[in-house]
C-alpha positions as CSV (number, residue, x, y, z in Angstrom):
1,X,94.1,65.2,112.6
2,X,95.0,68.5,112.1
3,X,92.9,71.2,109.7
4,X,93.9,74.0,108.2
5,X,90.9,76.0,107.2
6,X,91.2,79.0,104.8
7,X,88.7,81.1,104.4
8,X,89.8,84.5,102.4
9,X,86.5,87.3,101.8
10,X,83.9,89.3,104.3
11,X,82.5,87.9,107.0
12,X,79.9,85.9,105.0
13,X,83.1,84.0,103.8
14,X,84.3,83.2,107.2
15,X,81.6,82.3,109.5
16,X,80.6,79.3,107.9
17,X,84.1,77.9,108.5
18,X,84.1,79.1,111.9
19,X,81.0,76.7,112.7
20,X,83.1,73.8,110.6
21,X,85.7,74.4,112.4
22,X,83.7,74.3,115.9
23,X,82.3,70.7,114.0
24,X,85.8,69.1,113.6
25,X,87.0,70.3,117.0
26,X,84.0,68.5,118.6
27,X,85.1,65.1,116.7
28,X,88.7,65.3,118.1
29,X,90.2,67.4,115.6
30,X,92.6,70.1,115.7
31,X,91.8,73.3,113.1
32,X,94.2,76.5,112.8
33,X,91.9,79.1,110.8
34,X,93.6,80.8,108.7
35,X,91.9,84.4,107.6
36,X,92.3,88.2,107.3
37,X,93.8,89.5,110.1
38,X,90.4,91.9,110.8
39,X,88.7,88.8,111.7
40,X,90.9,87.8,114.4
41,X,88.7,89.0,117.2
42,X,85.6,87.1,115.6
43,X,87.3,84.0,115.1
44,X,89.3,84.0,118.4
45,X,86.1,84.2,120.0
46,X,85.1,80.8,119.4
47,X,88.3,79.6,121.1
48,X,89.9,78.7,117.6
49,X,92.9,78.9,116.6
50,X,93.8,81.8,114.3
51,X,96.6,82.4,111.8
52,X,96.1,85.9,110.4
53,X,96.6,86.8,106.7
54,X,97.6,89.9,105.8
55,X,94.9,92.6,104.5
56,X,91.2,93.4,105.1
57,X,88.3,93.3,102.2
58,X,86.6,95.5,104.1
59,X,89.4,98.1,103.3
60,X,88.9,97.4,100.0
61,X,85.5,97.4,99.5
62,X,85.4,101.0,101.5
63,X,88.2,102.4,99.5
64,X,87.4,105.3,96.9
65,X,87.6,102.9,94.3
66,X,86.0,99.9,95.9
67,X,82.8,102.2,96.4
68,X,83.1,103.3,92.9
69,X,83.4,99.7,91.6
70,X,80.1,98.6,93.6
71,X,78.0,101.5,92.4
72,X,78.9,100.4,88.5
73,X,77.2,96.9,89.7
74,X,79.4,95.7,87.0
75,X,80.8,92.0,87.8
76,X,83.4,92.3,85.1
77,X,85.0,95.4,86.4
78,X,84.4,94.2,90.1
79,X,86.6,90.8,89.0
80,X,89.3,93.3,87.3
81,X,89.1,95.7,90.5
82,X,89.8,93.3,93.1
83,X,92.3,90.8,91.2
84,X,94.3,94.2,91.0
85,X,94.1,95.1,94.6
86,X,94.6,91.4,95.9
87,X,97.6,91.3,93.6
88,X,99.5,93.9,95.3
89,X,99.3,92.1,98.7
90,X,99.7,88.1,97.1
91,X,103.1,87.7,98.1
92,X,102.6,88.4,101.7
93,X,99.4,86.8,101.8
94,X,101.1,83.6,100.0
95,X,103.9,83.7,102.7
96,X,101.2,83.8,105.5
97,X,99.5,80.7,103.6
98,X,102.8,78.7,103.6
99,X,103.4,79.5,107.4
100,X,99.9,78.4,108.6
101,X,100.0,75.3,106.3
102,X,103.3,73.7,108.4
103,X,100.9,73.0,111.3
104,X,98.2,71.5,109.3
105,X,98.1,68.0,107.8
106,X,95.4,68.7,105.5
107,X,93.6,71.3,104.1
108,X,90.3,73.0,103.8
109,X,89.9,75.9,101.5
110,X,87.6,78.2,99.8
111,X,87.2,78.8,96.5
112,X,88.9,82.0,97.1
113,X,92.0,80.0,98.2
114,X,91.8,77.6,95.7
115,X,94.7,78.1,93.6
116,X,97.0,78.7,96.0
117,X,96.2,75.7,98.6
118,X,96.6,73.9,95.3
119,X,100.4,74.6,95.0
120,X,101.3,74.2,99.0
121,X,99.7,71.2,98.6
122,X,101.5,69.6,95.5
123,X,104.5,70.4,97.5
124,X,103.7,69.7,100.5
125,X,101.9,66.2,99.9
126,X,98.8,67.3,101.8
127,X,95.8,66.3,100.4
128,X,93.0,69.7,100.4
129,X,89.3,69.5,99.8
130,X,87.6,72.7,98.7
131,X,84.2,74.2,100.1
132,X,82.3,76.3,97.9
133,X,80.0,78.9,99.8
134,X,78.1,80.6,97.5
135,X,77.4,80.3,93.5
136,X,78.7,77.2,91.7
137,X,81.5,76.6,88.9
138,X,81.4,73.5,88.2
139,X,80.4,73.3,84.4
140,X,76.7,72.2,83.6
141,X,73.6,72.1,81.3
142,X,71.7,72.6,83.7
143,X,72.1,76.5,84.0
144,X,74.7,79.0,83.3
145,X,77.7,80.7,85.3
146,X,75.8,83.3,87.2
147,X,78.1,85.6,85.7
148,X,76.9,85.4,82.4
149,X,73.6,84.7,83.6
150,X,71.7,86.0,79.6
151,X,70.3,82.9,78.4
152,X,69.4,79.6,79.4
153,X,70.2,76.6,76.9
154,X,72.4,73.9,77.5
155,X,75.2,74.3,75.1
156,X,75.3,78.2,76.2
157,X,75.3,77.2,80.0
158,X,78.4,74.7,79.8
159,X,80.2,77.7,77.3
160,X,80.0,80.5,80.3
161,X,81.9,78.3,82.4
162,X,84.6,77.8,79.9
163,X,84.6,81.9,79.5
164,X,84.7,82.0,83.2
165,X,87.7,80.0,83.4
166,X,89.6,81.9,80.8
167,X,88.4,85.2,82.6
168,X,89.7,83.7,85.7
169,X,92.9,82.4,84.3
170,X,93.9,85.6,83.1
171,X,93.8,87.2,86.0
172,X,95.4,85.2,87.9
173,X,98.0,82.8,86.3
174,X,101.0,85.1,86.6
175,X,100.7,85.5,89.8
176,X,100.2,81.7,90.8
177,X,103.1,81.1,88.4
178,X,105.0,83.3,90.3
179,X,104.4,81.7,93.4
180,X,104.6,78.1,92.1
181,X,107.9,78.6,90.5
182,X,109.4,79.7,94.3
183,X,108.3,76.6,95.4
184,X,110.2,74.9,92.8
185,X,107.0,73.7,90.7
186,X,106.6,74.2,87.0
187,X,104.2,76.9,85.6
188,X,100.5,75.9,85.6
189,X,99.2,75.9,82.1
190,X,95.6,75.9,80.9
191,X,92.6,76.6,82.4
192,X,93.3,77.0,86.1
193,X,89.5,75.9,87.5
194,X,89.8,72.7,84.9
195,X,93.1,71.7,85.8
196,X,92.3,71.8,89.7
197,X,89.6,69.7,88.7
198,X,91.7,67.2,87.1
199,X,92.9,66.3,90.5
200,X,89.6,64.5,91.5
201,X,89.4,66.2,95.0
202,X,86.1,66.5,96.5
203,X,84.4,70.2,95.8
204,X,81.6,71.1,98.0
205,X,78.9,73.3,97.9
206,X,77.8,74.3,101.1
207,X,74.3,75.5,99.8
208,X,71.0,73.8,100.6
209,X,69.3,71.4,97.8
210,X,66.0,72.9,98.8
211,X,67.3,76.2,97.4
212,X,70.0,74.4,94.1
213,X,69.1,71.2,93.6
214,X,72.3,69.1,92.3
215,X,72.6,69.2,88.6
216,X,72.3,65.6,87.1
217,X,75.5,66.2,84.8
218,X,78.0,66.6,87.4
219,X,80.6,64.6,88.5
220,X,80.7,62.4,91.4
221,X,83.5,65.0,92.8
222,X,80.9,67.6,92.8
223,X,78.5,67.6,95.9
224,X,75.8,69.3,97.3
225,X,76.2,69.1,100.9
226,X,73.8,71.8,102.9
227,X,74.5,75.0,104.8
228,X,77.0,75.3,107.5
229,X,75.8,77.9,109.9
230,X,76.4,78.6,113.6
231,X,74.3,77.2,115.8
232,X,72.3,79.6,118.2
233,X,73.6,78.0,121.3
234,X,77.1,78.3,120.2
235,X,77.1,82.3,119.3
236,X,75.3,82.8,122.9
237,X,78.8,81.3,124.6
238,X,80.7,83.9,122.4
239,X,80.7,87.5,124.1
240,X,81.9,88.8,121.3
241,X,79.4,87.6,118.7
242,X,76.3,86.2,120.4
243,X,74.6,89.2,122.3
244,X,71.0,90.5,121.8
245,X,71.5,94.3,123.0
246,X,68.8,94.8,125.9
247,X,67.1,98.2,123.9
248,X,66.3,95.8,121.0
249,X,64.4,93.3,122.7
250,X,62.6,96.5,124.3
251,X,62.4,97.9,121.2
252,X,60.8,94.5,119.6
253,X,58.3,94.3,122.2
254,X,57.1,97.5,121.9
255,X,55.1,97.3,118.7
256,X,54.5,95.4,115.0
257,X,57.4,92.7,113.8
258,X,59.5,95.3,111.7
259,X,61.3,94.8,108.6
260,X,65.1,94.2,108.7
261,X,67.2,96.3,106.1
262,X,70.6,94.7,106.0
263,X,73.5,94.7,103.2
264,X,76.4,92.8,105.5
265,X,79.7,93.3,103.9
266,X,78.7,95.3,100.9
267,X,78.9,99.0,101.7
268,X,75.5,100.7,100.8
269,X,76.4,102.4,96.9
270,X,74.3,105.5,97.3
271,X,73.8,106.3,100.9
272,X,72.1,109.7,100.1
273,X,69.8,107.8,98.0
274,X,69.1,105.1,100.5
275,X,68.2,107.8,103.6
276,X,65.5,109.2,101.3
277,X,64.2,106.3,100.2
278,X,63.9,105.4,104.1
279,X,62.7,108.2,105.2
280,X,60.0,108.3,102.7
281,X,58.8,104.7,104.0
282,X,58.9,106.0,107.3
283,X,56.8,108.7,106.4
284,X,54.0,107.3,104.4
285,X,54.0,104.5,105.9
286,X,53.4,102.6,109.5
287,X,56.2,100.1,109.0
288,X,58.8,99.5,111.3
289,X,62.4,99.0,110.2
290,X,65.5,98.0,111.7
291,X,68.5,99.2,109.3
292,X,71.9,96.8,110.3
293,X,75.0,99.1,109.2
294,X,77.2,96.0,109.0
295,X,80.5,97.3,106.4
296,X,78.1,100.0,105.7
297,X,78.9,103.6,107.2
298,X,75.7,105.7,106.9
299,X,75.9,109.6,108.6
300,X,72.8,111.5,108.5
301,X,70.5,109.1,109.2
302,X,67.2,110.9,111.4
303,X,66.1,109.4,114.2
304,X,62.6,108.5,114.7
305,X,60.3,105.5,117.0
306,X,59.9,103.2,114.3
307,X,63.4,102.8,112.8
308,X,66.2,101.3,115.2
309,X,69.7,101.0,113.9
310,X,72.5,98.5,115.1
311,X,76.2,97.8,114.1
312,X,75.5,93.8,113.3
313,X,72.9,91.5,113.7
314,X,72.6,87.7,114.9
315,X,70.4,86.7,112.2
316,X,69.2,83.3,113.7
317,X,67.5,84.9,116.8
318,X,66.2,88.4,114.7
319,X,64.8,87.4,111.4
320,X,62.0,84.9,113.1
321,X,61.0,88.3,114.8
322,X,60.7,90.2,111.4
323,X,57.9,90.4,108.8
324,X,60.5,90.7,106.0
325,X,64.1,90.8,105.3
326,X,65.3,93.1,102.7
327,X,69.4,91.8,101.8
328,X,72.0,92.4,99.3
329,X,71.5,88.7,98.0
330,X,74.5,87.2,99.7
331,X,74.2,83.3,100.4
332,X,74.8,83.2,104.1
333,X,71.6,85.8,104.7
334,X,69.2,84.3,102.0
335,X,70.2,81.5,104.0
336,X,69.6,82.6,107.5
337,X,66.1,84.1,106.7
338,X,65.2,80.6,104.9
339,X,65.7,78.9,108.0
340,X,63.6,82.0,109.6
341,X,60.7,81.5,107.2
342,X,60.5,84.9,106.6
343,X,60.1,86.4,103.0
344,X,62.9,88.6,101.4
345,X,63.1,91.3,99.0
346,X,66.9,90.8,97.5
347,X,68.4,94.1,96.7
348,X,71.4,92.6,94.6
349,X,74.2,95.3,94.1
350,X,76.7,93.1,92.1
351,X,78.6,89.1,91.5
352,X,76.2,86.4,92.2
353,X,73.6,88.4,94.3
354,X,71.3,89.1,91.1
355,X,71.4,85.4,89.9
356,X,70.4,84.1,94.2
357,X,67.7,87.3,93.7
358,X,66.2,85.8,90.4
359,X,66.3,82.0,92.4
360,X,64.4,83.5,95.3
361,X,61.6,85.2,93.0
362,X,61.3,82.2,90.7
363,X,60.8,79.7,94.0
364,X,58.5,81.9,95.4
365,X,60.1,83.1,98.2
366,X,60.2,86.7,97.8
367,X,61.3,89.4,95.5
368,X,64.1,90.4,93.7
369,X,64.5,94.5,93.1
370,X,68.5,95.4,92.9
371,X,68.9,98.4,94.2
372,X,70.1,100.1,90.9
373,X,66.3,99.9,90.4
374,X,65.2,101.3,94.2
375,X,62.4,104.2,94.2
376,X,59.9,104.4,97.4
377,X,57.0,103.1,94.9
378,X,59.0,100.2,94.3
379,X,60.4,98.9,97.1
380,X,57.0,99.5,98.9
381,X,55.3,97.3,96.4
382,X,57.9,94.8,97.0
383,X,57.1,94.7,101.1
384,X,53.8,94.0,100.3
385,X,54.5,91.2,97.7
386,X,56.1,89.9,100.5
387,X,52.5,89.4,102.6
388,X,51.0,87.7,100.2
389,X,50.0,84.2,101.4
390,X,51.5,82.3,98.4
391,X,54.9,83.4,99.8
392,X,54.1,82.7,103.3
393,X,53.4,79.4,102.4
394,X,56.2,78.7,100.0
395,X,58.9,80.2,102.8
396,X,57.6,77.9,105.6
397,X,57.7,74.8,103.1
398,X,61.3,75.8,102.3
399,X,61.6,76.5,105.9
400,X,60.4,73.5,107.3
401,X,62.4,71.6,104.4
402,X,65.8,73.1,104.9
403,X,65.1,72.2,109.4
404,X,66.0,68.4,108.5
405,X,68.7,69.3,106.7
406,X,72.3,69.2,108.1
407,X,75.1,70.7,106.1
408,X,78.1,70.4,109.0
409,X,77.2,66.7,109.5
410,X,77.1,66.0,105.4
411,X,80.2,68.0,105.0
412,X,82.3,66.5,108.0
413,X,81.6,63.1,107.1
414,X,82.7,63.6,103.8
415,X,86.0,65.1,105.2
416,X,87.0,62.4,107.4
417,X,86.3,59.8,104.8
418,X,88.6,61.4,102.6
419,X,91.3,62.7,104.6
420,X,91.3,59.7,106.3
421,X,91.6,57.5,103.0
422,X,94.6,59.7,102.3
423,X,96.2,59.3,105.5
424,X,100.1,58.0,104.9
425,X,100.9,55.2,107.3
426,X,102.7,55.9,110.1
């Protein structure tokens, strides 16, 4: 069988498709990825094959704007912001889509692709399943959209999803109208998340139960399946992807397990803030740090023997070496330094980061500071949180709980059963 995987957002949006993709390729399958065209290189690497999509996030996320929008840490105005931008590139993108999608038979998508693999699929007659990285929206009682994360009652919780979806709808029903009606399909009315819902298709959340236990008021469509991340063995093939630079294994060995500063594809807001606040630790403290720039471009930064700075990181192999990780809050590295068993300090700039920050805290498995509320007092009460041995304990329990878990097998198998349910006869 054929997949189509599309996988639209940063890199913490793509690289768990890349090791389902690597998954379904070891059963027999064929995948074409289909993603923004910057992660070519990435995904290329892996031997997959790679149907670009026009435009970059990283672009947008680094524009004037972009940095703007992140510094506000408002969610509503980032939802606005980037509907906006991805509007003004949705035709091409939508073209790209419907090129890719001739060589697939069916489809995986994100959430992010949703709507779209939704109409090339109702014309197409090729059944799509959609895997959901990060945050849920599925309706429940259970707790609210993280979004509108202000109270916690059960009537309230199921209302935010409903304002969700209208939020949602509104910014996007034009354009999907727009691109329905060239493929000769009548305008979507409604709610867009409830009427994709209405077609019964499996929806997957690739997130471990250890960390979101499935809420008992969701439908059977709804599952919980486990993270999908890259095996260690598999980034070592990859040149491109799986190196350990030979200074930061000297480096390591040279002294105390440092802390790992890292915000992935969010650009640093305040980068004048975040060198003094650094340099302070440095200063009054005998911490080491390694700062990963990922989409972050820093100038200025001193040099001195207990900081080392990279361009990315392979999370698996560094954050066992590290006495804490300090993160944005995206999914994919709360994730990686679970499986670690090494204690965070989330520094959630914006979306769904603050509402994974307030899970980690309220499990026990580190601290949440945003970094709207970063001093040096702060953040160095937060590292030592992080030592106490009520955390230690609770990370290594998740740790250890999270090891027997195993999100590509859970979501392949559900994959094949469906897809293979669907099949047309020949």
């Amino acid at each position: 069988m054929h997949y189509g995987i599309i996988a639209i957002g940063s890199r913490g949006d793509v690289q768990p498709f890349v090791a389902l993709a690597l998954g379904l390729m070891d059963r027999g399958h064929q995948v074409t990825m289909m993603a923004h065209e910057n992660f070519k290189d990435f995904v290329e690497g892996y031997k997959i094959e790679f149907h670009p999509l026009p435009g970059s996030v990283e672009e947008m996320l680094y524009s004037p704007k972009g940095r703007k929008v992140l510094r506000s840490g408002n969610m509503l105005v980032f939802m606005h912001f980037v509907n906006k931008e991805v509007s003004k590139n949705q035709a091409r993108v939508n073209e790209a889509l419907l090129s890719g999608a001739k060589k697939a038979d069916v489809f995986v998508t994100s959430v992010l692709g949703m709507i779209w693999i939704d109409a090339i699929a109702a014309t197409s007659g090729k059944p799509y399943i959609t895997v959901q990285l990060s945050f849920p929206t599925t309706p429940t009682r259970e707790f609210p959209c993280v979004l509108l994360d202000f109270f916690d009652f059960p009537s309230y919780n199921r209302l935010t999803y409903r304002i969700f979806d209208y939020l949602y709808t509104k910014d996007n029903i034009k354009k999907l109208n727009t691109f329905r009606q060239s493929l000769g399909l009548p305008k979507a009315k409604g709610l867009l998340l409830k009427n994709t819902g209405a077609r019964k298709n499996p929806h997957l959340y690739a997130v471990s139960p250890s960390i979101l236990p499935r809420p008992a008021d969701w439908e059977d469509r709804s599952q919980i399946t486990g993270f999908i991340h890259l095996p260690p063995k598999r980034r070592e093939q990859n040149p491109l992807d799986g190196g350990i630079p030979a200074e930061l294994i000297r480096w390591l060995e040279a002294g105390e397990k440092p802390i790992y500063i890292g915000f992935g594809s969010i650009p640093v807001p305040d980068p004048p803030r975040f060198i003094h606040i650094l340099n302070q630790l440095l200063t009054e403290t005998s911490y080491r740090f390694i700062f990963c720039q990922g989409w972050s471009k820093i100038e200025g930064l001193a040099e001195h023997p207990r900081l080392f700075v990279m361009p990315a990181a392979n999370h698996d192999w560094l954050f066992p070496r590290c006495r804490a990780v300090i993160t944005h809050g995206g999914i994919g590295t709360v994730a990686a330094a679970l499986r670690a068993k090494t204690p965070m300090i989330v520094a959630s700039i914006f979306a769904d980061q603050p509402w994974w920050g307030k899970r980690v805290e309220r499990r026990g498995l580190g601290i949440h500071l945003p970094f709207q509320q970063w001093n040096n007092k702060k953040l160095l009460a937060a590292i030592r949180k992080t030592e106490t041995a009520e955390i230690r304990h609770r990370v290594t329990e998740i740790g250890d709980r999270m090891s027997r878990e195993d999100g590509l097998v859970q979501t392949i198998t559900v994959l094949e059963n469906f897809f293979q349910s669907r099949a047309q006869p020949s």
